[in-house]
N, C-alpha and C positions, 0 to 999 in steps of 0.2 A: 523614500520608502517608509511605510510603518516603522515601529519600533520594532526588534525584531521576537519580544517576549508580546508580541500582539498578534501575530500572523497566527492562522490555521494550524494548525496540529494532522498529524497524521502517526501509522505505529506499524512495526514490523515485529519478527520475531527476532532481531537484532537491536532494535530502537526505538525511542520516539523521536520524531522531529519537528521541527518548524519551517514549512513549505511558503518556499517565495515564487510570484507566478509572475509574469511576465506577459502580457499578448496572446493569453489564454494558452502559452506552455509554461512547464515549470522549469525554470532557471536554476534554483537551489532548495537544498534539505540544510538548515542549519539544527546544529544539535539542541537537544531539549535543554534548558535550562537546570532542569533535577540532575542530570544525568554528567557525575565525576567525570566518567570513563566513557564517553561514546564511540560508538564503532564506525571505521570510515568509510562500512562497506556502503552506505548511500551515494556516496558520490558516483558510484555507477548510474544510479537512476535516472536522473533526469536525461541526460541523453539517448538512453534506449528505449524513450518511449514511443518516439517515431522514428524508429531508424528500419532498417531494411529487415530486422527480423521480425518486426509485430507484424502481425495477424490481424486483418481490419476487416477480413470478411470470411464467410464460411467458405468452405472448401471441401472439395471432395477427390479422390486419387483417379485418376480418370481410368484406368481397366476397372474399380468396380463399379465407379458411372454409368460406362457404354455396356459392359455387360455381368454386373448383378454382384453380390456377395458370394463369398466362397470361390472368386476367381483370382488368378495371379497373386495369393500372396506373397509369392518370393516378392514380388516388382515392393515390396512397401518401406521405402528408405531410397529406392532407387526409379522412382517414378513421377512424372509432373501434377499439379493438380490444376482442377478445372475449379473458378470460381461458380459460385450459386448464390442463390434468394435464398433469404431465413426460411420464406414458405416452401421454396423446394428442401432445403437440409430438414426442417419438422416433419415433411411428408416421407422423406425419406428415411429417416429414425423412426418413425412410427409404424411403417410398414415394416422394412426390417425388425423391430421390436418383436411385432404381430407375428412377425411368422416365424422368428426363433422360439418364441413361449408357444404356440401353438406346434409347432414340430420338434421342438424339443425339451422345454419346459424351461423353468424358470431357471435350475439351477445349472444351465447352458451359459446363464450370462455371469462372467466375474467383473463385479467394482469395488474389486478391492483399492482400488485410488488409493496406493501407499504416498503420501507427501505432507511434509508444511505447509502447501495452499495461504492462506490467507491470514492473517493474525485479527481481523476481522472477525467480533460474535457472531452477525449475524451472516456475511459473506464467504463462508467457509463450505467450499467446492463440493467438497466429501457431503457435508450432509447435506444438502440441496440435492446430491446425485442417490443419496441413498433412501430418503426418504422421497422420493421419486419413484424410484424400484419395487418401491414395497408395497406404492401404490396399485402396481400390475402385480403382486404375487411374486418380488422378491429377487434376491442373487447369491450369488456364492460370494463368501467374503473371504477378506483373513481374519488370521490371528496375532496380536504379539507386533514388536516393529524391528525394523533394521538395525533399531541403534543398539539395541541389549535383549535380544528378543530370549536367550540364554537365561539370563538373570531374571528375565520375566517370569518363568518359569520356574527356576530351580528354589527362587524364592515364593512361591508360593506355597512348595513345599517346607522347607526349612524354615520359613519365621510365617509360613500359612496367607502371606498377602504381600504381592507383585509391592503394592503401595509405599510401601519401606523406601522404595527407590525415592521417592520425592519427599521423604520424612525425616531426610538426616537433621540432626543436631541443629542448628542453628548459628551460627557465626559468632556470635558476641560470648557461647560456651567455651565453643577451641580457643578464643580470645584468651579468655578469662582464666579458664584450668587446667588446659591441656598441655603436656611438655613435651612430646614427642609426635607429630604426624608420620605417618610410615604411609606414603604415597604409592601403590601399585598401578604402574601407567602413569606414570605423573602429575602433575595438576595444571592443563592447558589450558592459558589463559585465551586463545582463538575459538575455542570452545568454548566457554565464559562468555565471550558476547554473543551469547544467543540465548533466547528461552522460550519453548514453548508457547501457544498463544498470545503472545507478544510481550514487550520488557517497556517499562519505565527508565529505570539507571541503573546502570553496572556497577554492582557492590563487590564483586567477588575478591579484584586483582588488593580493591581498598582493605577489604576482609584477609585476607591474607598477607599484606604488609604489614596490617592491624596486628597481625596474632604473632609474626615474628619482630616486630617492634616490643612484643608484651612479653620474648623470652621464649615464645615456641619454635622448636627445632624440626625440621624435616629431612626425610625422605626419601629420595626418588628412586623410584624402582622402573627404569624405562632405557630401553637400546638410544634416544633418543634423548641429550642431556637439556636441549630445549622445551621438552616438554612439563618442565617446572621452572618459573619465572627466576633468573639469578640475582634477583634482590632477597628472596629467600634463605640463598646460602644451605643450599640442602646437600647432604650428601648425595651423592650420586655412584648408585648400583646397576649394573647395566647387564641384565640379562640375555642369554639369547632369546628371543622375540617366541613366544609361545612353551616357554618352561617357568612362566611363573608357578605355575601347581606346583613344580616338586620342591621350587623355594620356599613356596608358603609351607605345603608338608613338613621341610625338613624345621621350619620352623617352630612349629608345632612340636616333633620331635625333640628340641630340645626342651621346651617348657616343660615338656614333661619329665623328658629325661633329667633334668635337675631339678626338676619339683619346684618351675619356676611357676605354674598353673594354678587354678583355683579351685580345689576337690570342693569346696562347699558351692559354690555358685554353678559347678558344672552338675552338684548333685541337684540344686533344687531348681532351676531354670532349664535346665536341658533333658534332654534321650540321647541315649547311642552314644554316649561317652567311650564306653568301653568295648564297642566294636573297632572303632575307628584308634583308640590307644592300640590293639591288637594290631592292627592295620601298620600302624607305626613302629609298632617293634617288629613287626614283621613274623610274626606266631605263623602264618598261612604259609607265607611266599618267599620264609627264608631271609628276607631283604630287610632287615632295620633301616628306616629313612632317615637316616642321619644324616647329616653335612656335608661328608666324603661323598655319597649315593646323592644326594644332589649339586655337587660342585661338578662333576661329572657332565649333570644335565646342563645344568642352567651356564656353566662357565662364570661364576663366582667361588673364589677360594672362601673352603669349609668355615677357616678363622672369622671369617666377615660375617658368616651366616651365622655362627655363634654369638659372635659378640651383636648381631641386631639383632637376637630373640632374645640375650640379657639384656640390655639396654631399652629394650617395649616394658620386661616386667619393672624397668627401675621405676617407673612414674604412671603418672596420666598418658595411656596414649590413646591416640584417634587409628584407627585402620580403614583409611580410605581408598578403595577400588575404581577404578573408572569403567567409565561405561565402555570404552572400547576394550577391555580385558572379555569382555564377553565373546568377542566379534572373532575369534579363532577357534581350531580345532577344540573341541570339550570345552568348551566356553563356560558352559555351566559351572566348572570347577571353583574357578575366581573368586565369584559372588559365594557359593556355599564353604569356602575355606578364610575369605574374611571375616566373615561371620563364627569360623570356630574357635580360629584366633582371638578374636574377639571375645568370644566366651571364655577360651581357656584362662584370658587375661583376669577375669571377672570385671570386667569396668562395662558390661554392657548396662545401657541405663544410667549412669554417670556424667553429671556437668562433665562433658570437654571428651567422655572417653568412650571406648564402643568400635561402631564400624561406622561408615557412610560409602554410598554406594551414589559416586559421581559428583562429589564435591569438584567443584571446577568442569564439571562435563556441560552444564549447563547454567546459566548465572544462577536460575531457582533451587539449585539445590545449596541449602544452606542457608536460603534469603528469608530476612524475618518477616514472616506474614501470619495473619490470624486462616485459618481454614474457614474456607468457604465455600458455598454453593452458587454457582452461577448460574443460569437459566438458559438451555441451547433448544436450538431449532427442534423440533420435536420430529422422532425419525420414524414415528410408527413402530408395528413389529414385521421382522424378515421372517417368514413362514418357511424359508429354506435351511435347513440344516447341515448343508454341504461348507466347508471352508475347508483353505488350507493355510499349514504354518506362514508367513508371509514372506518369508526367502525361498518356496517353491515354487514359485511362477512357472520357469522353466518347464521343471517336471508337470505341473499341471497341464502346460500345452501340447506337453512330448507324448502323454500317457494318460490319454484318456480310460478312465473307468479301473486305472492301476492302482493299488494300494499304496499306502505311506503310515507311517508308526509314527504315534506323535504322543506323548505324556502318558504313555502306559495303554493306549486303545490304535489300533488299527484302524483305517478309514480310507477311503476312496475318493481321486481325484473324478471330480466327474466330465462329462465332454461338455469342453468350452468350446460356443459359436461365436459368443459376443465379448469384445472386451472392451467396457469402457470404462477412459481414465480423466479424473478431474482433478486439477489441485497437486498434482504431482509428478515425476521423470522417472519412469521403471528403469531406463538406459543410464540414468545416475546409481540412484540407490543397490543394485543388484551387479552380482558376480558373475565371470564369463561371458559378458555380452557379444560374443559371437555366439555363442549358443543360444544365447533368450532372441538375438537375431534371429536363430533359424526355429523357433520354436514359435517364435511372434506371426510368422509367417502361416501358422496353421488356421487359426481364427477364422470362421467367415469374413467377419466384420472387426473392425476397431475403431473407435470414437475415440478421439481425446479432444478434452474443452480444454484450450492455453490462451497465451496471447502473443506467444512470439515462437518463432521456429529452431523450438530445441528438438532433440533425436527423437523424444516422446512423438512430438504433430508429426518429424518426420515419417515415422513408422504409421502412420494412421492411415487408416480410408476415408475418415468422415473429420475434420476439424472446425470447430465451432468455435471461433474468436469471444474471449470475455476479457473483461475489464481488469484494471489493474486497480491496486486501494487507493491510490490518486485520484481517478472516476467514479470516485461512490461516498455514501455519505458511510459509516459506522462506527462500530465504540468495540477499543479494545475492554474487553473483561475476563483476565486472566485470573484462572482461583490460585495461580502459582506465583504471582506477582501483584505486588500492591496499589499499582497504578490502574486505575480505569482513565482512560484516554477518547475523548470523541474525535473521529476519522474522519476529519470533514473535506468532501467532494471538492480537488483544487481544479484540474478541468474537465473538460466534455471527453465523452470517450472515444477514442480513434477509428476513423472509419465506420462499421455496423456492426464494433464488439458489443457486445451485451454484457449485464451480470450474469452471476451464473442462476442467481431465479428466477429472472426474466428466460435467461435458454431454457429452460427446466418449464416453465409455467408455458413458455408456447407449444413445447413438444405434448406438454400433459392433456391444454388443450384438445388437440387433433385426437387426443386416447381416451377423451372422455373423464377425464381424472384432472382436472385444470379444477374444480371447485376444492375439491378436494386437499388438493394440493396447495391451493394459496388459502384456504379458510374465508376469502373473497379479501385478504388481506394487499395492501402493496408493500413495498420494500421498506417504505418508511413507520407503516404501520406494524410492521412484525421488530421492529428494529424498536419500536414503544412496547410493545408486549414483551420484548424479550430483557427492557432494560427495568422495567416497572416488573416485573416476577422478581428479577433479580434482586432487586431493591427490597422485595418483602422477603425475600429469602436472607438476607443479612439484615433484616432487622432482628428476625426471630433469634438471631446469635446473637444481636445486642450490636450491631455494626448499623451504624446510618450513614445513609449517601444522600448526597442531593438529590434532590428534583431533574428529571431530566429537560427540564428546560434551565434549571440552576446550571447544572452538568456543563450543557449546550455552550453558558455563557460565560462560563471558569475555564470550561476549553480541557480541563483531568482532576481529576481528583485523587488523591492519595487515601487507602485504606489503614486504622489504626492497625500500629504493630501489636501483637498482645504484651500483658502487662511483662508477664513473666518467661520466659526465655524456654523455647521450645527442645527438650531432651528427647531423643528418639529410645523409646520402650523405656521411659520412665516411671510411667502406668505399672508396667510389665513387673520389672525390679522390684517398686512399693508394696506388692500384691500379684503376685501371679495366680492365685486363683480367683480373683475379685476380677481380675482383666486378662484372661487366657490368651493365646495367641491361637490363629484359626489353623490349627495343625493338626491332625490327630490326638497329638499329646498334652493338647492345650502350651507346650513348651516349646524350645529353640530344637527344633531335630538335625543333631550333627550325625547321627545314622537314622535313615528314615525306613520302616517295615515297608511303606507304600512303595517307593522306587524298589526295593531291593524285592518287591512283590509282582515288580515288572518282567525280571529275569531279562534286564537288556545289557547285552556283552559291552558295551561303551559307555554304559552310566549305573554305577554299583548305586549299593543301597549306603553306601556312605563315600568320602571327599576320597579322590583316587586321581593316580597320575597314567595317562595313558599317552605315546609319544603320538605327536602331529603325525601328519598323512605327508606335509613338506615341513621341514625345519633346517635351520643348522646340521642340528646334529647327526643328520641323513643325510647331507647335499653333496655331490659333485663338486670338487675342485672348486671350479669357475660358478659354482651357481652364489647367487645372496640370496639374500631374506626381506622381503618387500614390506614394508609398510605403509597402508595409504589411508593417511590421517584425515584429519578433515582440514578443509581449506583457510587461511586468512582471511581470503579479499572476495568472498562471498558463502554464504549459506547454502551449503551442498554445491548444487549445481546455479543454482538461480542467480539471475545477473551475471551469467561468467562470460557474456557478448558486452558486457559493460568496461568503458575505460578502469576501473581502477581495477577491478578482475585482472584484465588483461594486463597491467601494469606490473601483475608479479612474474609473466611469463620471461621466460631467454629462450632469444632467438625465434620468438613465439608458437613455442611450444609450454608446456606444461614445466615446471623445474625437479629434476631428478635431485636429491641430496644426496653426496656419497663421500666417502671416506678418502681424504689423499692419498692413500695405500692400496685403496682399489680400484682408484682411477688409474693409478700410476702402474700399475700391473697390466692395464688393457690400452695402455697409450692415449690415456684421454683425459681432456685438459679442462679445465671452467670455461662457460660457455659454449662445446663443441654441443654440437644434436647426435644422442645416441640413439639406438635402436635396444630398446626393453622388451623378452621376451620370450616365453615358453611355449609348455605344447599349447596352451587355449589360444593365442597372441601375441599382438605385439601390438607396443607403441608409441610415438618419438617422443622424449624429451630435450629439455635441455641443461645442463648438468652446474649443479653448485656444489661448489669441494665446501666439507667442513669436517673439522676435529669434532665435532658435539656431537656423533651417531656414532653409534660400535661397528665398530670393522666389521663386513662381511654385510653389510643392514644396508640399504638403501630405502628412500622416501620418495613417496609421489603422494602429495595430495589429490582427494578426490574430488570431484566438480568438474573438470574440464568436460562440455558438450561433444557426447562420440560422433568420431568422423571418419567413419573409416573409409579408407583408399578403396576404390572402385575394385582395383587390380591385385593388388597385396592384402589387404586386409587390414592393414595398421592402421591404428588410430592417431592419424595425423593431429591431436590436439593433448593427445598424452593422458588420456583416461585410462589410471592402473587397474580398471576395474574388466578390462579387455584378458586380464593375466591371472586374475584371482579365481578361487576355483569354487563352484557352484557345487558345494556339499556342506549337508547339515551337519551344526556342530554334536550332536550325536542324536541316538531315536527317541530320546525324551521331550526336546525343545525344536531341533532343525532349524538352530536359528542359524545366520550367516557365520561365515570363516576368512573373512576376506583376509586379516592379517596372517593365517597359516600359508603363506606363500612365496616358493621358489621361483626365481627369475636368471637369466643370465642380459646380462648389458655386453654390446661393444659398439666403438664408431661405427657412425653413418658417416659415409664423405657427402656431400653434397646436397643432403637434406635440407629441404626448404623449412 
């Protein structure tokens, strides 16, 4: 064999690797050389590239074959399909196309294609399908994503730009100055291997041994005492699962209340100081949020929450939030109460000190790289103005033409005929999926482009097999990661999948829009345009990259780091009138006039604690409090038919985490298959005791492919997202809540 720093390259959003091929399959993914810390979720791959669940040919559900769109969609999850010719599947998209925008217009068709798709520049599903769309006059999109769709939002208002979320600090400053992290949500290092449009090497777990070797102290604010790495030695605060707001509140509350806060920095950086102190002492409502008023909530003694709001003002500290702190009841809170803390402290703007929003949620946050502009497939413009927040699916399908409240404006779901999905698993990402079941079932039509048979093609009528980044040539070019990596094609693609602009360019064809659409370009050719744009767009910044045939034969290239160490609103601090923040008030708004000019009963015009819909401290007896993390041993759902996926299953199901005191209350032992579930669901797991979750908390990670029982409805593969309840975190964002949720567990005898 080769050497093995000589073989082909390829890149995911968990890694790069070095692909060994064998007889024209691939045999191995060995780890990239650059990369300390690789993730071992590869070893899934090479076996499920031809196993029984890929997809080699198009397919269609055979009731809307034999008799039309708009028939039988309950049958979709519960129905065989008929295979078909490419020419028959384009002729049949193109018709169906034709006569939903002719009888009902454009904005009948939703591609919102929520998913990580491809880490791939130029192979990226979503836009191949969107700029496609746009070519006929367009579709109804989303807005916002699953993972912090909350904080998307709430910071836009408060620091004027979502973008803060990938602008924290830099690593080598917590290093260097910082003497305290105060971790809300922990800091998961399974969440760490992964980033966005794809990753080079995982600095994050290095970055953080880095910084408590260098004397910095943490944190943990999580039900869950794994959720911050124990070579850190962090303390650990273990709240009830959805009462961090009135922690942070009461925390707040004392800075003030001993004048541990920063009158000057909150005068000249911020608004709404003194609505939100009012708030805190309770002038309106009576209620001073003090200690005692949230020990109450959260189940932390008052003394603790005093002494960690003295202890932030003693030094440099970091106030880091994660991204799943978004993902519950009033999600918004989080993001807009780190940030006040933050201020109160005065360190925003400061080597080492501030807030960060998702340090450890993804490896890029925090990862030093110079800003950059990349060059993407170019998507046209959408001429439809219909969208909804992107955790409404559901409601979009149940309620045509019905209203929804989203960031201060009212708006209207419109009637969806068509839905189609590329690049993604709406039966992963989304809540209640017995409900998006019965709601899925309204559509005329659905298209999903995959390559293997997850619940997504299950639920389809029309499935168009594409290729995996193994089958194709491309170059990762992430502006959030320093590595550009060339993707080079290891084999032929399975059966008659296609890419997805080759699917795209046949359908466009039959519609007239095939020139259009490719620019008379091929795959290879757009994949030169799109890396040579790139290339002048990082010169103009003073960044040079190879030649993309230099590229081709180095196999990646690494981008310089900047000279000087990247401070989030350090601009801001030096100069705030010379560098405004895009808010109203050019400043930090901890009470903002615009929201509180919404008059919405679930989101004041300043940071407020309002109790969950399910929690603790509302529950039954017998009920807990679920948490469904993200996965280990794959990215969301993807690869989870793959051996090492399946490797973290018991008794092969999904693994429930729970406390040896509430197992032992319900007669149930490590490794037994229980039965999880509420009014939306149920679904089996199989059971791991541990002391490192708070009593009353149970864990199911998300990812396991839904499978629910013909007869019962459980999700024989232990998807918690069958349990979680499909309402928006309030009328400002609507982003997802999957962590506000009550469950009760007991034995299954006999479960397979």
């Amino acid at each position: 064999m080769a050497p093995r720093d000589t073989l082909p390259l390829t890149s995911f959003h968990w890694g790069t690797y070095r692909v060994e091929t064998e007889g024209g399959k691939v045999t191995a993914l060995h780890p990239f050389e650059e990369d300390p810390d690789p993730s071992p979720i590869a070893g899934s791959i090479p076996a499920t590239l031809t196993d029984a669940n890929r997809i080699t040919a198009p397919m269609v559900r055979k009731s809307w074959l034999d008799h039309g769109p708009g028939t039988a969609g309950e049958k979709r999850g519960r129905e065989e399909f008929a295979e078909v010719t490419w020419a028959q599947a384009e002729q049949l998209i193109a018709d169906e196309l034709t006569r939903v925008i002719a009888k009902h217009g454009n904005e009948s068709i939703f591609a919102g294609s929520y998913g990580w798709a491809s880490a791939g520049r130029f192979h990226h599903a979503q836009g191949h399908l969107k700029r496609f769309l746009n070519l006929l006059g367009g579709f109804t999109k989303h807005v916002n994503s699953y993972s912090l769709a909350a904080g998307e939002v709430i910071l836009s208002h408060v620091l004027g730009d979502a973008s803060y979320i990938y602008e924290a600090t830099h690593w080598p400053s917590v290093i260097e100055n910082t003497d305290l992290v105060v971790a809300f949500g922990g800091l998961p290092l399974s969440n760490a291997a992964i980033g966005q449009g794809g990753l080079g090497a995982h600095h994050t777990a290095g970055a953080l041994k880095a910084a408590r070797a260098a004397g910095v102290e943490f944190v943990s604010i999580s039900p869950i005492r794994g959720d911050t790495d124990a070579a850190l030695q962090a303390q650990w605060l273990a709240p009830r699962p959805s009462s961090d707001t009135a922690l942070m509140i009461a925390l707040a509350y004392v800075l003030l209340d001993e004048g541990l806060h920063d009158p000057a920095f909150l005068d000249r950086y911020t608004v709404g100081f003194d609505t939100f102190a009012a708030y805190l002492r309770g002038d309106d409502d009576g209620q001073p949020k003090t200690p005692d008023w949230a020990a109450a909530i959260c189940d932390i003694p008052a003394a603790r929450i005093t002494a960690l709001a003295r202890r932030m003002a003693q030094g440099r500290t970091m106030i880091s939030v994660a991204w799943g702190m978004t993902r519950q009841d009033h999600g918004e809170q989080p993001f807009w109460l780190g940030t006040v803390l933050a201020a109160m402290l005065g360190q925003i703007g400061l080597p080492g000190g501030g807030v960060a929003f998702g340090y450890a949620s993804v490896n890029t946050v925090g990862l030093e790289r110079a800003p950059m502009h990349f060059e993407a497939l170019p998507q046209g413009r959408n001429p439809v103005q219909t969208f909804i927040p992107v955790a409404r699916i559901a409601e979009l399908l149940e309620n045509p033409n019905g209203a929804f409240a989203y960031n201060g404006q009212t708006h209207r779901f419109p009637d969806t005929r068509l839905v189609w999905w590329a690049g993604g698993n709406p039966f992963h990402h989304h809540q209640d999926l017995n409900r998006l079941r019965r709601a899925w079932a309204k559509p005329d039509t659905v298209i999903v482009n995959d390559w293997c048979w997850n619940a997504a093609a299950q639920h389809a009528d029309i499935v168009l097999p594409c290729t995996t980044p193994l089958e194709r040539d491309d170059i990762t070019l992430s502006p959030r990661d320093p590595y550009v990596v060339v993707m080079s094609k290891a084999i032929e693609a399975a059966g008659a999948a296609r890419d997805d602009y080759d699917i795209f360019r046949g359908i466009a064809a039959r519609m007239g829009v095939e020139e259009a659409f490719s620019e008379g370009r091929d795959a290879g050719q757009w994949l030169e345009w799109l890396y040579d744009n790139s290339r002048s767009h990082a010169a103009k910044r003073g960044a040079v990259m190879p030649t993309l045939a230099d590229l081709r034969k180095a196999g990646w290239h690494k981008m310089d780091v900047p000279r000087e160490t990247h401070i989030m609103l350090a601009d801001f601090r030096a100069d705030p009138q010379a560098h405004p923040l895009r808010t109203p008030s050019g400043k930090i708004e901890i009470s903002s006039d615009r929201i509180a000019g919404f008059g919405l009963e679930d989101c004041a015009g300043h940071p407020h604690w309002y109790a969950p819909a399910e929690w603790l401290g509302a529950a039954a007896q017998d009920e807990l409090h679920l948490i469904s993390n993200q996965p280990k041993g794959k990215l969301h759902s993807q690869y989870d038919h793959g051996p090492f996926a399946q490797s973290h299953r018991v008794a092969g199901h999904e693994p429930v985490v729970m406390h040896p005191s509430d197992a032992d209350t319900r007669g149930i032992a490590a490794g037994d298959v229980v039965r999880v579930y509420n009014q939306r669901g149920a679904c089996l797991c199989g059971v791991v005791l541990s002391d490192d979750i708070l009593r009353g908390v149970i864990r199911i990670s998300t990812g396991a492919w839904y499978d629910p029982d013909p007869e019962t409805g459980e999700c024989r593969a232990g998807n918690p997202n069958v349990l979680c309840r499909d309402k928006g975190t309030s009328q400002l964002a609507q982003g997802p809540t999957a962590h506000s949720c009550l469950v009760r567990v007991m034995a299954r005898p006999g479960a397979p």
